[in-house]
C-alpha positions as CSV (number, residue, x, y, z in Angstrom):
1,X,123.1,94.4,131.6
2,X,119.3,93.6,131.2
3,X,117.0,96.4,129.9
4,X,114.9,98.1,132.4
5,X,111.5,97.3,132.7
6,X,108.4,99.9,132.6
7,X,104.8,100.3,132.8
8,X,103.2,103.4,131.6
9,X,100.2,105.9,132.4
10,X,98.3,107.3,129.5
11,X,96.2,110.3,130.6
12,X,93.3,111.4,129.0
13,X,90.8,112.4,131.3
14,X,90.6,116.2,129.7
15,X,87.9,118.2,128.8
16,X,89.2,118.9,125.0
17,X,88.3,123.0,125.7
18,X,90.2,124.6,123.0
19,X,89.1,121.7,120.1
20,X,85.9,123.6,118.9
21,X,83.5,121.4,120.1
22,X,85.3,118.1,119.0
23,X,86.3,115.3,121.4
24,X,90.5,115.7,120.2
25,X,91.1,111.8,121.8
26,X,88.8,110.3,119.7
27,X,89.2,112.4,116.5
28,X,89.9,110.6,113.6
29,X,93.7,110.3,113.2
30,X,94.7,108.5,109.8
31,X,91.4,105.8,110.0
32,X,92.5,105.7,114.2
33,X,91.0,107.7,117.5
34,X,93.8,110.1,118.5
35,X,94.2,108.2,121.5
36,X,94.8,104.5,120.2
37,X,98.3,106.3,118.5
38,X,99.2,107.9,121.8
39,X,98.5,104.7,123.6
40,X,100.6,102.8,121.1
41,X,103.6,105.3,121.0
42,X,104.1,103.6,124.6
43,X,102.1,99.9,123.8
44,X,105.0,99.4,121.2
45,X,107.9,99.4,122.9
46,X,108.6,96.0,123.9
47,X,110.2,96.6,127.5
48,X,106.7,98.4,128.3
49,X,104.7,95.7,129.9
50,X,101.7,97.1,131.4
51,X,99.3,100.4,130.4
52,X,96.6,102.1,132.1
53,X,94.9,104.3,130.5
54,X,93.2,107.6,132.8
55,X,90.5,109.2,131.0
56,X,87.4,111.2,132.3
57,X,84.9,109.2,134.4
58,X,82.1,109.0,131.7
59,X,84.6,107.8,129.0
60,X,85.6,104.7,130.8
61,X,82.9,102.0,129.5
62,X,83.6,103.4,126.0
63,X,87.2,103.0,126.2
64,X,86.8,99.4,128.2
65,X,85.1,97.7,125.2
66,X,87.3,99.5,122.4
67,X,88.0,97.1,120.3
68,X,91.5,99.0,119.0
69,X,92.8,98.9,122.9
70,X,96.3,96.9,122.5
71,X,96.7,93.8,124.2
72,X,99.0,96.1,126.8
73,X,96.1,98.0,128.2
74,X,95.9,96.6,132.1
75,X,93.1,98.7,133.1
76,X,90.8,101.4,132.0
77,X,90.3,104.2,135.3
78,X,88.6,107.3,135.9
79,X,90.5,110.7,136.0
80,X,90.4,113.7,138.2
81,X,89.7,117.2,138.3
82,X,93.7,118.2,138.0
83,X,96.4,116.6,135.8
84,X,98.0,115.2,138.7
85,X,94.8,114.0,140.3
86,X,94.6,111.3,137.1
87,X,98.3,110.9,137.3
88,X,97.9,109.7,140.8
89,X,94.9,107.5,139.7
90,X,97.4,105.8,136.9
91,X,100.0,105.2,139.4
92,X,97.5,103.5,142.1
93,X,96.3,101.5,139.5
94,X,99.4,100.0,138.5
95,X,99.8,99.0,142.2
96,X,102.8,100.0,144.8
97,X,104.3,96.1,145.1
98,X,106.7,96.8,141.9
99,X,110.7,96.9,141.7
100,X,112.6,99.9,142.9
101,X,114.4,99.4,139.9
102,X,111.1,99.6,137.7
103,X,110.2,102.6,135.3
104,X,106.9,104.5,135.3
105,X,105.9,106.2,132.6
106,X,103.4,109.2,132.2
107,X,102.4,109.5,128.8
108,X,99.8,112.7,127.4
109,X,96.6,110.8,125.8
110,X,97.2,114.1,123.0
111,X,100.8,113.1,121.8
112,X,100.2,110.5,119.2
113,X,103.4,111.1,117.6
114,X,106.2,109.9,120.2
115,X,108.6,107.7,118.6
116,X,109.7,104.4,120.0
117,X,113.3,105.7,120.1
118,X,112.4,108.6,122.0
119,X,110.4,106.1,124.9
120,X,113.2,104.0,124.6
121,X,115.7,107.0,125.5
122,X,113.3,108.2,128.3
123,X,112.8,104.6,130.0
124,X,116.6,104.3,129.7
125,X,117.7,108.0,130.9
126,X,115.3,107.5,134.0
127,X,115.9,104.0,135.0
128,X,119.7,105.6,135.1
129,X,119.6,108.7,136.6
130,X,116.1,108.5,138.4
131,X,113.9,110.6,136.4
132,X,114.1,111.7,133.0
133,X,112.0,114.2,130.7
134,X,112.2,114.8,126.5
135,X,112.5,118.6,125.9
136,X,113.0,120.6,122.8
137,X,115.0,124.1,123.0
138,X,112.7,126.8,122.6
139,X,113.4,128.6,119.2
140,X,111.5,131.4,119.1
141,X,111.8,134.7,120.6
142,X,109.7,135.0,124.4
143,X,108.6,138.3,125.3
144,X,106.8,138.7,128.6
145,X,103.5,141.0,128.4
146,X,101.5,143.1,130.7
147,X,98.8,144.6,129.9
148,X,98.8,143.8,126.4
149,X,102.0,145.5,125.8
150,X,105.5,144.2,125.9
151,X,107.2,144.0,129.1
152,X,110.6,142.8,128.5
153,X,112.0,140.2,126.2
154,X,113.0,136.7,127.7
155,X,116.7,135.0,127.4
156,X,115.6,131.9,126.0
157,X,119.7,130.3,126.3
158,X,118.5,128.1,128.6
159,X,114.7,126.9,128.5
160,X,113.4,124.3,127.2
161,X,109.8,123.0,126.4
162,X,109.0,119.6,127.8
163,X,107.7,116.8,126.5
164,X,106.2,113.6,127.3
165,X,106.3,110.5,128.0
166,X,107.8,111.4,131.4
167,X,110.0,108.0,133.0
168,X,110.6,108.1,136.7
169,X,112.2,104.8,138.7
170,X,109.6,103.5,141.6
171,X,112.1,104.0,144.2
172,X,112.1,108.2,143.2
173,X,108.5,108.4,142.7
174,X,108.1,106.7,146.3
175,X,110.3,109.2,147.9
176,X,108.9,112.1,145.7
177,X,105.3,111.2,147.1
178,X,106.9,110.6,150.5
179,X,107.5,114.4,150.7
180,X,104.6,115.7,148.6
181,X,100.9,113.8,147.4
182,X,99.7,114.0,144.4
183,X,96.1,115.3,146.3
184,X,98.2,118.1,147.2
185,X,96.9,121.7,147.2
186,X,99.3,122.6,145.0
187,X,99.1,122.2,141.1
188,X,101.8,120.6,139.2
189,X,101.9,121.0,135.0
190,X,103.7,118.2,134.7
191,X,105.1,115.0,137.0
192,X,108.6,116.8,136.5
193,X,107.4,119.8,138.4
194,X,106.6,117.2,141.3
195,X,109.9,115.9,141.4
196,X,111.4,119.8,141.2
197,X,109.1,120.7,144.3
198,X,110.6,118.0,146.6
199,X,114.3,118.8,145.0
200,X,114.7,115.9,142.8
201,X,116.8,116.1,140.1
202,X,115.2,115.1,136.5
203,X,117.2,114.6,133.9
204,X,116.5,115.7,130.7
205,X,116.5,113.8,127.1
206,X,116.4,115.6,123.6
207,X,112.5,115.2,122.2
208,X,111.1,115.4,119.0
209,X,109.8,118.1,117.2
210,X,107.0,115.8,115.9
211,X,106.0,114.5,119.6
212,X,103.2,117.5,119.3
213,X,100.4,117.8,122.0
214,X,97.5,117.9,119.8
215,X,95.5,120.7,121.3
216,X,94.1,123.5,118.5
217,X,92.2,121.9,115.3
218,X,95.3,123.2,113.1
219,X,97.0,120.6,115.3
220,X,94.9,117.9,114.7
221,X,95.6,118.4,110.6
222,X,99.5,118.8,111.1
223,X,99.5,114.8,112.7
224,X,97.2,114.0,110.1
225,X,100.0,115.2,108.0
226,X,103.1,113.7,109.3
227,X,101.0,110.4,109.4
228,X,100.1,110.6,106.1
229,X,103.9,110.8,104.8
230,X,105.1,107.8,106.6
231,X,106.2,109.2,109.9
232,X,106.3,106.5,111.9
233,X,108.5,103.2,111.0
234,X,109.1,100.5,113.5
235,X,112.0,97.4,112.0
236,X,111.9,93.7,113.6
237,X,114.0,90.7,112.6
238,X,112.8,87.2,112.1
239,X,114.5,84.1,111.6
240,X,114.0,80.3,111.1
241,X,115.5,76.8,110.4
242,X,114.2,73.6,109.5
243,X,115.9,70.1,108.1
244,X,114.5,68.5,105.4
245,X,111.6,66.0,105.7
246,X,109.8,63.2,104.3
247,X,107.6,64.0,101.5
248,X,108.1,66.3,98.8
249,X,108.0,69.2,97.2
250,X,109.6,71.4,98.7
251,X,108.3,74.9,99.5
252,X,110.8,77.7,100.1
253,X,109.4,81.6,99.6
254,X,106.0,81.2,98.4
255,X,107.4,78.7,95.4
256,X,107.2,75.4,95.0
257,X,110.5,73.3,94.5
258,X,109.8,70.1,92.1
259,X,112.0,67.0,92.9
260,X,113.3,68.5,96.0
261,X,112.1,66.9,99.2
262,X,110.1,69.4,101.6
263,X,111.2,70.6,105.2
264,X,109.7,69.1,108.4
265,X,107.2,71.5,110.5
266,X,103.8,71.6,111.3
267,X,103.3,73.9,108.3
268,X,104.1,73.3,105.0
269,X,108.1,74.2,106.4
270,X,108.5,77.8,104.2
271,X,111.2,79.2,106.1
272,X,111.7,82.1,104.6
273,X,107.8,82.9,104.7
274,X,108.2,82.4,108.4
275,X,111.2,84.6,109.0
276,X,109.2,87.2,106.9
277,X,106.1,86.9,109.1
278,X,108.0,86.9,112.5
279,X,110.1,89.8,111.4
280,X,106.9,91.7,110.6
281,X,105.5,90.4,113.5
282,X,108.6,91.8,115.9
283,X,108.3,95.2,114.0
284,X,104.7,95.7,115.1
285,X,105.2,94.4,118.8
286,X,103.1,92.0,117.9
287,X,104.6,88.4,119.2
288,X,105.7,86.1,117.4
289,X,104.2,83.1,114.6
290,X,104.2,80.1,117.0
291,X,101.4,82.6,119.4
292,X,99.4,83.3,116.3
293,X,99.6,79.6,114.7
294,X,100.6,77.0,117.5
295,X,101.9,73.5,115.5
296,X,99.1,71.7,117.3
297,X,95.6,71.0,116.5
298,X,94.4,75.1,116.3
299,X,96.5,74.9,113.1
300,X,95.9,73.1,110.3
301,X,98.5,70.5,109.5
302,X,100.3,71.1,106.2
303,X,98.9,74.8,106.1
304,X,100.3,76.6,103.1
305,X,103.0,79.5,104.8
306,X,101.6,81.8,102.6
307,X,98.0,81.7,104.7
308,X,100.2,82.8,107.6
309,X,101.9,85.6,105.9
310,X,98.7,87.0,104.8
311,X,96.8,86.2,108.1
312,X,100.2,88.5,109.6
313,X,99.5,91.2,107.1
314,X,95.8,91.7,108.3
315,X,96.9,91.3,112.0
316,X,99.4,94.7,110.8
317,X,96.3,96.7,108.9
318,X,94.1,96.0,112.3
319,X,96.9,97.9,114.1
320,X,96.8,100.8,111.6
321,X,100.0,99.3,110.1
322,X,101.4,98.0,106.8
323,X,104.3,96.0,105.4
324,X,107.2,98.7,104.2
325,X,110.4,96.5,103.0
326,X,112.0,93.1,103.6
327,X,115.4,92.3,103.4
328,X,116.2,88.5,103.2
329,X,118.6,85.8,103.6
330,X,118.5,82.7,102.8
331,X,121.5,79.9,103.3
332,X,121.0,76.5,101.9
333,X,123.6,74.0,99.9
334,X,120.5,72.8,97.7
335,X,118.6,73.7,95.6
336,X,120.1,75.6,94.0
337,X,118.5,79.1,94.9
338,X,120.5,82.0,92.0
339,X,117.7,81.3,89.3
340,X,114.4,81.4,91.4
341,X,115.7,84.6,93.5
342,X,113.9,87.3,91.3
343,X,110.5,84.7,90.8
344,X,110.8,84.8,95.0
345,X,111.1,88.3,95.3
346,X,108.2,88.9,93.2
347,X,105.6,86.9,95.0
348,X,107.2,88.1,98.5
349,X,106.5,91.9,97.3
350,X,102.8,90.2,96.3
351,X,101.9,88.6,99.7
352,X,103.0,91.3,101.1
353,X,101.3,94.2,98.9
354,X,104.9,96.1,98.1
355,X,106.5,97.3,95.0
356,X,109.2,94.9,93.9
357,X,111.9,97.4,94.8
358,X,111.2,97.4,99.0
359,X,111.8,93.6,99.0
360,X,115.6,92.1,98.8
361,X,116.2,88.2,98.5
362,X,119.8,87.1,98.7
363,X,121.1,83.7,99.1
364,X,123.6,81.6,100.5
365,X,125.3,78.3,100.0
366,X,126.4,78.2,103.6
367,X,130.2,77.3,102.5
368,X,130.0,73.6,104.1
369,X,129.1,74.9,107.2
370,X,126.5,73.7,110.0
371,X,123.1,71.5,108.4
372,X,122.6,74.0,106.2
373,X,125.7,74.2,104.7
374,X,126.3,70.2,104.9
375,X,122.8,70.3,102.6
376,X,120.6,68.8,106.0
377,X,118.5,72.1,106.3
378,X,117.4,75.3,105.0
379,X,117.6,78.6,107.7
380,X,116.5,82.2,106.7
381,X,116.3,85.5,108.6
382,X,114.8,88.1,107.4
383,X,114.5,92.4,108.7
384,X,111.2,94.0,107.7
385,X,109.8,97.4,108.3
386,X,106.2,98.3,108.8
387,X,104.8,101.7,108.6
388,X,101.6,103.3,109.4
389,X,99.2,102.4,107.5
């Protein structure tokens, strides 16, 4: 069965009252506006295809010619008065000729925390049952006051605080506005409370206690904080082949190879330096090598690998990311690899800025097997991790 497919609203249109005078979507957030890691918490997930961001009307040329905006980022639009006012401008701008089938997501411009997994969960809970919310159970105490005393203590058994992003399927959201607009008198919290107004059933997703809505200055400091310890992690998984080639030497992790004959490719044929760079590539939603350096006449011919893995690693730091590990696998009859193994690790962990210890190289003879095994090729595949940087 094929993953479902979404498209997601940002909103941040609001008015930042409770923020002491600072603008809380484009504080600084670990060297980042606030809003360019909310937009990403959705931006990063690879079956998101489309994002329109909602902010307030004299925000929009500001945001339009940002220069962190992922590729993602359809359209830039002015908000409304009401949340659901700029949730309704988010939905019109993503157009009403989409697939039943096709997820929407509603995302708070405030949450910069949201884990892929968590999207992930939501775009798959709602493209199942319809609609689907993260919540967390409440844990504290609620008391209910009245005139600054205590009325009553609340049973908390079975509320829940809710989260965002918020995934509803087109063909719900369609027969949700079909009974109620989101011009409506009435004012909705969240798009849930829509869907509970015209009886819709939402289902709901565990969230994360780190998906917080930045709202108070103290808030601010506590992302700052979970950033700053490496909060957010994202793995891809890169892999290449090539068969030997005319010429030599060859080049095969950042080393050369005397005596042994290179690999074909438009490049100087480092496999395993391409299966690192894709892998790191994949991690950060960020395509793949053949986008970045086409084997035509935009790339130099013979290019050392190396260049590309460094080129890779700055395309990371301008996402506000950063290399974290690599684990590697090579399979090749010849050369013999055992010796050089520790010499590749090294100037992996180099290129890529890490401590010796986050990068594994392990190798292969392929046991006769396929061109690699028969001593016609070289392959590698490689999973990396990249963290905030």
């Amino acid at each position: 069965m094929s993953q479902p497919r979404a498209d997601a609203v940002v909103v941040a249109a609001g008015a930042s009252t409770r923020m002491a005078g600072t603008d809380k979507l484009m504080a600084p957030l670990a060297g980042r506006p606030l809003l360019a890691w909310s937009i990403d918490a959705v931006a990063h997930v690879p079956t998101v295809e489309r994002v329109v961001v909602v902010a307030a009307a004299d925000r929009v040329g500001e945001l339009t010619g940002a220069g962190w905006l992922p590729d993602k980022v359809d359209r830039i639009v002015a908000g409304g008065a009401r949340r659901q006012d700029s949730v309704g401008a988010g939905v019109a701008a993503l157009g009403q000729n989409m697939s039943d089938k096709r997820v929407v997501l509603i995302h708070d411009g405030a949450r910069p925390l949201a884990s892929t997994v968590l999207v992930e969960a939501v775009i798959d809970a709602a493209a199942e049952h319809g609609a689907a919310i993260p919540v967390l159970p409440v844990a504290e105490t609620i008391k209910r006051i009245e005139g600054g005393r205590i009325a009553e203590t609340i049973d908390r058994t079975d509320l829940a605080a809710a989260q965002t992003p918020q995934g509803i399927r087109w063909d719900v959201l369609r027969l949700a506005m079909s009974r109620r607009r989101f011009e409506d008198p009435a004012s909705w919290t969240d798009e849930a409370a829509l869907l509970e107004a015209c009886r819709i059933p939402v289902h709901a997703v565990p969230g994360e206690a780190r998906n917080l809505k930045v709202t108070l200055p103290a808030d601010l400091r506590l992302a700052e904080a979970t950033l700053a310890g490496g909060g957010r992690t994202w793995l891809g998984q890169g892999q290449d082949a090539h068969p030997f080639g005319a010429g030599f030497p060859l080049w095969l992790g950042g080393l050369e190879f005397h005596g042994v004959p290179r690999l074909s490719g438009h490049s100087d044929g480092d496999v395993v330096l391409h299966a690192v760079a894709d892998a790191l590539l994949g991690a950060a939603r960020l395509g793949d090598l053949g986008r970045l350096f086409p084997a035509d006449d935009r790339t130099p011919h013979g290019i050392a690998s190396a260049e590309l893995v460094q080129a890779v690693v700055e395309s990371l730091r301008s996402e506000g990311l950063r290399p974290a590990s690599v684990d590697l696998t090579i399979v090749a009859a010849r050369p013999r690899l055992g010796v050089r193994l520790e010499e590749m690790r090294a100037r992996i962990a180099t290129l890529l800025d890490l401590p010796v210890l986050a990068v594994s190289v392990k190798a292969s003879t392929g046991n006769l097997m396929g061109s690699e095994g028969e001593g016609r090729g070289i392959s590698a595949s490689a999973i990396a991790a990249v963290e905030s940087a």
